[in-house]
Structure formats: C-alpha cells, structure tokens
C-alpha positions in Angstrom: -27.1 218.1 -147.0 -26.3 215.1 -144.9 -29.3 212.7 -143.9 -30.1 212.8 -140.1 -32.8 211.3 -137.9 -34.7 214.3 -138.1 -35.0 213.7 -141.9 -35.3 210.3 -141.4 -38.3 210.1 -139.2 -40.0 213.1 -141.2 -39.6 210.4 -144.5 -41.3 207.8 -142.6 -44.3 209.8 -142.0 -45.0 208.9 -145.6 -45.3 205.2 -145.1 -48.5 203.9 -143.9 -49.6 200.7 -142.6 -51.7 199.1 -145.3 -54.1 197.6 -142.7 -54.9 200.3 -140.3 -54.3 203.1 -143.1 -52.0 205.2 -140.9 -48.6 206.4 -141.1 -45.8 204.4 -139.2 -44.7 207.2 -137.2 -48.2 208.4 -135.2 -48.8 204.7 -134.5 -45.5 204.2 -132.9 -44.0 201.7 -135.0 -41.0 203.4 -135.3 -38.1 202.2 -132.7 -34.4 203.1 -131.9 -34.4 204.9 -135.4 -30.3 205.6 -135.6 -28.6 207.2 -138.7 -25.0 206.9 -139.0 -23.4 208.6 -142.1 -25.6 207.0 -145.1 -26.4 204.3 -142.6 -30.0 204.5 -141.0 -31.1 201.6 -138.5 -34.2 201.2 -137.0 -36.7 199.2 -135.4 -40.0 198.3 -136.5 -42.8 197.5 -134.0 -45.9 195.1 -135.7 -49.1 195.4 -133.9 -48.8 191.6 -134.4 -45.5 188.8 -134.8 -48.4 187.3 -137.6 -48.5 190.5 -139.4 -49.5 189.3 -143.6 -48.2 192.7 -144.7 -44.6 192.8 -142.9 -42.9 192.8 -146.4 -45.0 195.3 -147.8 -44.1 197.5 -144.7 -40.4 197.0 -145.3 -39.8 197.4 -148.6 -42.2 200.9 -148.0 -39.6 201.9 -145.3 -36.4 201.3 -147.5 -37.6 202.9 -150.2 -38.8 206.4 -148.5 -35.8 206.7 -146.7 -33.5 206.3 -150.0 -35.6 208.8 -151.6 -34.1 211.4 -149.0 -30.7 210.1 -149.4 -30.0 206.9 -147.1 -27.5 204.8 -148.9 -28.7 201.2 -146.9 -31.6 200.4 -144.5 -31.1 198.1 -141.9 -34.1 197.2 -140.2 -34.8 194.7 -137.3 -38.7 193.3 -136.8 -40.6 193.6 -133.2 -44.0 192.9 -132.4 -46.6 194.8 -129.3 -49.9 193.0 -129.7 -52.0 195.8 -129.0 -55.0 194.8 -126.1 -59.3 195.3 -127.3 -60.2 198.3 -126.2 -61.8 197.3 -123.2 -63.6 193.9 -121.2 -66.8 193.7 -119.6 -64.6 192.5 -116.4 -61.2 193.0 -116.1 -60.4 190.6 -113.6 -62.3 187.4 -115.6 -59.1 187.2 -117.6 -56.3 190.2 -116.5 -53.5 188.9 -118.7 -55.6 188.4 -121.7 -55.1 190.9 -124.2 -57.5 189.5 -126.7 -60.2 187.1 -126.9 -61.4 185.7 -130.1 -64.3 183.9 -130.9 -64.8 181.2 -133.9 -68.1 180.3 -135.0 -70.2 179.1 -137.1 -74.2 178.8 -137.6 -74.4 175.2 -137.8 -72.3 171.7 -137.4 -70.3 169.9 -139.3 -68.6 172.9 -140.8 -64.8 172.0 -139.2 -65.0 174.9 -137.3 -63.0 173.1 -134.6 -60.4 171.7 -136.5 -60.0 175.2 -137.9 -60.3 176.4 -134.5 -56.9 174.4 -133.3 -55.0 175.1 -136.2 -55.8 179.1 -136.1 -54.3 179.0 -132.6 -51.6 176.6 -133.1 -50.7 178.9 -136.5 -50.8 182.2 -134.1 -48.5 180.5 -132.1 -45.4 179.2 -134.7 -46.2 182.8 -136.1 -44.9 183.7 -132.4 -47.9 185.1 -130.7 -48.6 183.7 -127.6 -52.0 181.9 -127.6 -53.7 179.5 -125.8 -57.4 177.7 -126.8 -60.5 177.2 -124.9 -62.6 174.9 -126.0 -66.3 176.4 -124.7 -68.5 173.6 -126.8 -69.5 172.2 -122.8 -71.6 169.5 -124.4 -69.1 167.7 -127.0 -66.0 169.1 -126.1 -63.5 167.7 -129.4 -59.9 169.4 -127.9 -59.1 166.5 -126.3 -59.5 163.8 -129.2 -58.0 166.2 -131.4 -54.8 167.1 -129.6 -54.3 163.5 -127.9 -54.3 164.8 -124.3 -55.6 162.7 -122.0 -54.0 164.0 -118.8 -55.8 165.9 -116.2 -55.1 169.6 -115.2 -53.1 170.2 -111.8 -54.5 173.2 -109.4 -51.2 174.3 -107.9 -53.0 176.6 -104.8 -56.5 174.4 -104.7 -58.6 177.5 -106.7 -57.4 177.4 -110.1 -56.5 175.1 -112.7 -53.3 175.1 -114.7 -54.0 174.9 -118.5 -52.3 172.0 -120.4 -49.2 173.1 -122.8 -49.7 171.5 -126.2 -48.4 172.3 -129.0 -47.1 175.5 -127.8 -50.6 176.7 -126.8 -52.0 177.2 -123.6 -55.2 174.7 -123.8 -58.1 173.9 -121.6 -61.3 171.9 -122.2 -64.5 170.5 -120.3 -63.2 167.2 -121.9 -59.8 167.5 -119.8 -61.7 167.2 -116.6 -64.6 164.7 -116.7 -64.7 160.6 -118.4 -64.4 161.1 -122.3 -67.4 158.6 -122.4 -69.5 160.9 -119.9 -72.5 162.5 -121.2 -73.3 166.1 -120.2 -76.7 166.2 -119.4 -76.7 169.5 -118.1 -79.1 172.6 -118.1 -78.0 175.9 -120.3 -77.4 177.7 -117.0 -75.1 174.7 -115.4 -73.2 174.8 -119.2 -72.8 178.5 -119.7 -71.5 178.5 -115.4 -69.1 176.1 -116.6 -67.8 177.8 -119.6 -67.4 180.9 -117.3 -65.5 178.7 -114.1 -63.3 177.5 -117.1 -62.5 181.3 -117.9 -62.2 182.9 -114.7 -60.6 179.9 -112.5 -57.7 178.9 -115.0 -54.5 180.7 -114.9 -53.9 182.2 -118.6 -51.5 184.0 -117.7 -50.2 186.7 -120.1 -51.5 185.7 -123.7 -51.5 187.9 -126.9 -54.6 185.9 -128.2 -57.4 183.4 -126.5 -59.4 181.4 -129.2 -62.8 180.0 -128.1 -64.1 177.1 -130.1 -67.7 177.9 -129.6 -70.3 175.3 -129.9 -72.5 175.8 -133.2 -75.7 177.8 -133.7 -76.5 180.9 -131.6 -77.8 180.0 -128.2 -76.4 180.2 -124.3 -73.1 180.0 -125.1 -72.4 183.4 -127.5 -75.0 185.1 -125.0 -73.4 184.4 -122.2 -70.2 185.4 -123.4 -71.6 188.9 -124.4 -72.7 189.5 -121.3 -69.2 188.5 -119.3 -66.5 189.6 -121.3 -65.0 192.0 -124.3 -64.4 189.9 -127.1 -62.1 191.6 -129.7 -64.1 189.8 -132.2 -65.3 186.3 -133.7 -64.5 184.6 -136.7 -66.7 182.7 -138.6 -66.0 179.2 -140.5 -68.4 178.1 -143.1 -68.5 175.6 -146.0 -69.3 176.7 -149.7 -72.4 175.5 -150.1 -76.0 177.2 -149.8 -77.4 175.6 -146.9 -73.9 176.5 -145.0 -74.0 180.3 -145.7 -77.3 180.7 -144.9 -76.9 179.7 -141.7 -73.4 181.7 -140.8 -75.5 185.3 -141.9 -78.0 184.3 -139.0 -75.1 183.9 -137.2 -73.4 187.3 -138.2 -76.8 188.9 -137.4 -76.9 187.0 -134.1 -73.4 188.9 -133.3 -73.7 192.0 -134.4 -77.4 192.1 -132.4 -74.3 191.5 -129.2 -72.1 194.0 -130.5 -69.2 191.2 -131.1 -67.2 192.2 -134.0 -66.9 189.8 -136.7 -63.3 189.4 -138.0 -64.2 187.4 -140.9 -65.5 184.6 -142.4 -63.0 181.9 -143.3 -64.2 178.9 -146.1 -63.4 175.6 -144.9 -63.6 172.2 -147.2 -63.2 174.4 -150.1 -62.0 172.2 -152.6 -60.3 168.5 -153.1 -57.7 167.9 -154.9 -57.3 164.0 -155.7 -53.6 163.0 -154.6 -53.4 160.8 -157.6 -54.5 162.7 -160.5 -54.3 166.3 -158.9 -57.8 166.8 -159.7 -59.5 169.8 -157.8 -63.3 168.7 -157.3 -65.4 171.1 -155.4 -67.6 169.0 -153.9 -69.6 171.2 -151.3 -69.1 174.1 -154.3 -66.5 176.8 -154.1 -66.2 180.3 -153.6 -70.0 181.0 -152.3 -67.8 182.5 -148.7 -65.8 184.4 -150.3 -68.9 186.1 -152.4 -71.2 186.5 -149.4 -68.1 187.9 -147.5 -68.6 191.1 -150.3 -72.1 190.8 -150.2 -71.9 191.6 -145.8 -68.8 193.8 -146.4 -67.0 191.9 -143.8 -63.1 190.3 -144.3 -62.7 187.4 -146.5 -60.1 185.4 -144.3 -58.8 182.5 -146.8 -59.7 178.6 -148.0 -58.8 175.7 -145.8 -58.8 172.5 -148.5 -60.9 169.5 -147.7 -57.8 167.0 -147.4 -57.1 163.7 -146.3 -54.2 165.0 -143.9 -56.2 167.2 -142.3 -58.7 164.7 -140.8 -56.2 162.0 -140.0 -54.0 164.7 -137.9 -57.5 165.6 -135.8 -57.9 161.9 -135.2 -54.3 161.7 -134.7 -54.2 164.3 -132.3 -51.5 165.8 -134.2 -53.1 168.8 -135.6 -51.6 169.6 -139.2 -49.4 173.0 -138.5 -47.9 171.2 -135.6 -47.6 167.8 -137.8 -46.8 169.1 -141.4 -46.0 173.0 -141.0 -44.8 172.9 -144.4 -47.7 171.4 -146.0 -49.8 173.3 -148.4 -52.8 172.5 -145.9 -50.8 174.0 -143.1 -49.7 177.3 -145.2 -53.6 177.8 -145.7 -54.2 177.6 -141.9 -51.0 179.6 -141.6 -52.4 182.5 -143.9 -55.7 182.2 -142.7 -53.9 182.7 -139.2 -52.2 186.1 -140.7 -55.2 187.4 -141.9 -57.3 186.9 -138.4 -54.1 188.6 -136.5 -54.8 192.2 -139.2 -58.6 191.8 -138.5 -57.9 191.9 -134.9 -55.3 194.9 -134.8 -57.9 196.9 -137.4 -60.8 196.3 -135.0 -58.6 197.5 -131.9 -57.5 200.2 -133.4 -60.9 201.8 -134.7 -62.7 200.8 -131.4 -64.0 202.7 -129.1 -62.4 202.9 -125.5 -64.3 201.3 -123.3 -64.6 201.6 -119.2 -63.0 198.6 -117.4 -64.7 197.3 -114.7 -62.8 196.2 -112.2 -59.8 198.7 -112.4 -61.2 200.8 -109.6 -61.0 198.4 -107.2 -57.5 197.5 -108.2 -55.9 201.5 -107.4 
C-alpha cells in the first residue's frame, strides 16, 4: 500500500519532543506535510529558532516515516516562539512575548557579562531579543557594549532602544553622565526600572533579558509585582560562598512565584593559553551539583578566559567578537539551553488572566 499523508502524519504521532515530552503532531509542529510518491516534505515548526535538540527531532522524524515506507524525507526548519502564559499587565510591554530574568545572589559573579552574551547568543541563534539592563545604580551595558550615544524619542513619550549587536538594548547608563552617581531612594530606582519598561518601544521581541542588580531586594520585587516573567536564570560561580548565596536567591523567587530556568556556572575553569592547563581556581562543578540537589536545570559552564573580559572592556562582547571561539560556543549553548527552559516552563504553565485585554475589545 502506497504511503499517503494520512499515514504520514499518523507515523509522526510517534515522535515526541524530547523537551516538552509530547508528540510532534498535538503540539503543532507539523507544517505543510506533502507526500508525493515515496517523497514526503514537510515543515517543522521549533517552539524556538535556539532549539539544542533540533537534530534529535529530525533524525526522529526521518526515521518514523521510513519505517511506514517513505523512501526520502525532506524537511525544512521554522520557528513560533511560543508567548508565557500570561503578564501581570498586558499593556507594560504588548509585543513582548517573554521576559527573562538573570540573577544572581551576590556580585562579582559575571552575571552581566553572561547577561549580554545570553541575549546576543539568542539573537545569532535568530530569536529576536533585546536587553534591559535594570541594575539602576551601576548600570555596566553601556561600558560593555561601547555605546555612548543617547536614545531618540521619535513622538516626545517614548524612547527608542539602541540597536547593538543585533539586540534591542536600553540602560539607565544610556541616559544620564557615565560619571553620575545615583543617589536615589528604592522607590525613585524601582519607578525608573519600570519608566524604562513601559516608555520604550520594544516592539515585537521573542525574548527580553533583564540584567538584574545582585542580591534580592527592590528590584526582583518590584518586578513581581508589575509583570509575568517567563522565568529567571541564575549565574553563579563554583565556589561555596557563591552557591550559598544563589539558593537564597532561588528561595527569594520561588517565595514570588518567578520560575527559575536554571542555574548557569560562570568562571568555571582556566585553561592557561600557554600550556593548556585547566586550573579551577574558584573550584568546579559545585553548580552543576546543587542544580541536582534543587532539582532545577543545569544550564552549562562559561570558562573564566582572558577574551572574555577584554571584549566587556572592549565593548565587543565575545559571540559578537569571536562567534567561533570556544568561549562563545559555551555562551551559545548556554543560550540553547535557556531557549528549552523557557518553551518547557510555557508549556506546563498555567493560563493566566491578562489584565489589560478588556479594555483593548
């Protein structure tokens, strides 16, 4: 019996998505699905363009539909990113289909170099993402991207975000001296942090990353309390002193219902350029370990490296400067794995009410 698209689709029922854990089919992955003698064309839709499991997904595909008879698969790649559920306001950010949070309990951790080069990552991964950088007292996006010039407001109400390095980017830092201090109240910082997300046109944008400042005060709070975040990853070093203050800071978000994504291990080993030595000098390892021990996603190493400091002094950040450096695959796959944690967190929330829609009908 000849193979037809009825048989064809039925056969793809049996592959599943290795991330969500359902079949292809009932998530509605499967586009355009054509069969044409022993020929069978189709498209497949990612939930994300940085999906880490696309080749796993393909070679799933080709081999259930030659097991009822296709002779040759020929499969073309698409990617929906799917929105969070829902937002505390709908009309903070409308064209914002996910916000993402990166964290960390305490400074010094890199979390805003890994910050950039997440979002830059997303980006060449061809998402389209743009970076807010919400630390209001020592805003770093503009030393560490080399902007120096000043947002333009187009109708007098909003602000235009600058394009750099194919993100969408806007900071405190863009706007006032870079040797100004901030000595501002919590409730003048967080009602700046929330101007900077509700008066700057975003646009439509598959992911928002917010460097947030360290610990667990105003900032994460405030951001609760204003808007759905689809979750937050958090950046920590190896050693003890580190990953005892990111589990405050887990416990801090799960106490505001934030999902947490991840944990990602930044300076996680040197290796000398001379003698190729790997020294672990805050340790190595201890994230990936307390990732098990919370039973939350362990989202990669990011080497402590030379290159990667000189491109945030630069303002070259190291996936825009080097893409093909070893540092910058690291980011890359770090980037991959924050893109399946997002999808598997929309798809297993709960739908929420959004405010705001009412007045829109």
């Amino acid at each position: 019996m000849a193979l037809d698209a009825k048989a064809a689709l039925e056969a793809l029922k049996n592959v599943m998505d290795p991330e969500l854990h359902r079949d292809i089919v009932s998530l509605g992955m499967v586009k355009d699905l054509r069969v044409e003698g022993g020929i069978v064309a189709l498209k497949i839709e990612l939930t994300t363009p940085a999906c880490p499991l696309r080749e796993n997904i393909g070679q799933a595909v080709e081999g259930a539909l030659k097991a009822v008879g296709a002779a040759d698969v020929r499969i073309t790649w698409a990617a929906q990113v799917r929105s969070a559920p829902g937002v505390v306001d709908s009309t903070l950010m409308p064209g914002v289909k996910n916000i993402v949070l990166v964290g960390a309990g305490k400074g010094g951790v890199g979390k805003s170099t890994v910050s950039l080069n997440l979002a830059v990552a997303l980006a060449q991964l061809g998402a389209s993402v743009g970076i807010l950088d919400a630390d209001i007292y020592g805003p770093s996006l503009p030393l560490m991207t080399g902007a120096s010039q000043r947002p333009d407001s187009k109708d007098g109400d909003s602000l235009e975000p600058l394009d750099l390095f194919g993100l969408k980017a806007m900071s405190i830092g863009f706007l006032i001296d870079p040797d100004q201090a901030l000595i501002w109240r919590g409730p003048m910082a967080t009602g700046a942090l929330i101007q900077l997300l509700r008066d700057v046109r975003w646009g439509s944008l598959d992911y928002l990353i917010l460097d947030l400042p360290p610990g667990t005060g105003d900032i994460p709070l405030t951001l609760a309390q204003n808007i759905r975040a689809a979750g937050v990853v958090l950046v920590s070093t190896p050693q003890d002193v580190a990953l005892s203050d990111v589990i405050r800071a887990k416990q801090m978000f799960d106490k505001v219902s934030i999902p947490v994504l991840g944990i990602l291990e930044n300076m996680s080993s040197f290796v000398c350029p001379h003698c190729q030595k790997q020294t672990n000098i805050f340790d190595h390892g201890g994230v990936r370990v307390a990732a098990d021990k919370m039973g939350i996603r362990f989202l990669g190493e990011i080497p402590l490296d030379l290159a990667i400091r000189e491109g945030s002094d630069a303002g070259v950040p190291i996936v825009a400067g080097q893409p093909k450096s070893s540092q910058a695959v690291a980011f890359l796959e770090a980037a991959r794995q924050v893109a399946a944690a997002v999808s598997v967190q929309n798809m297993k929330a709960p739908k929420l009410p959004v405010l705001g829609a009412q007045s829109r009908a």
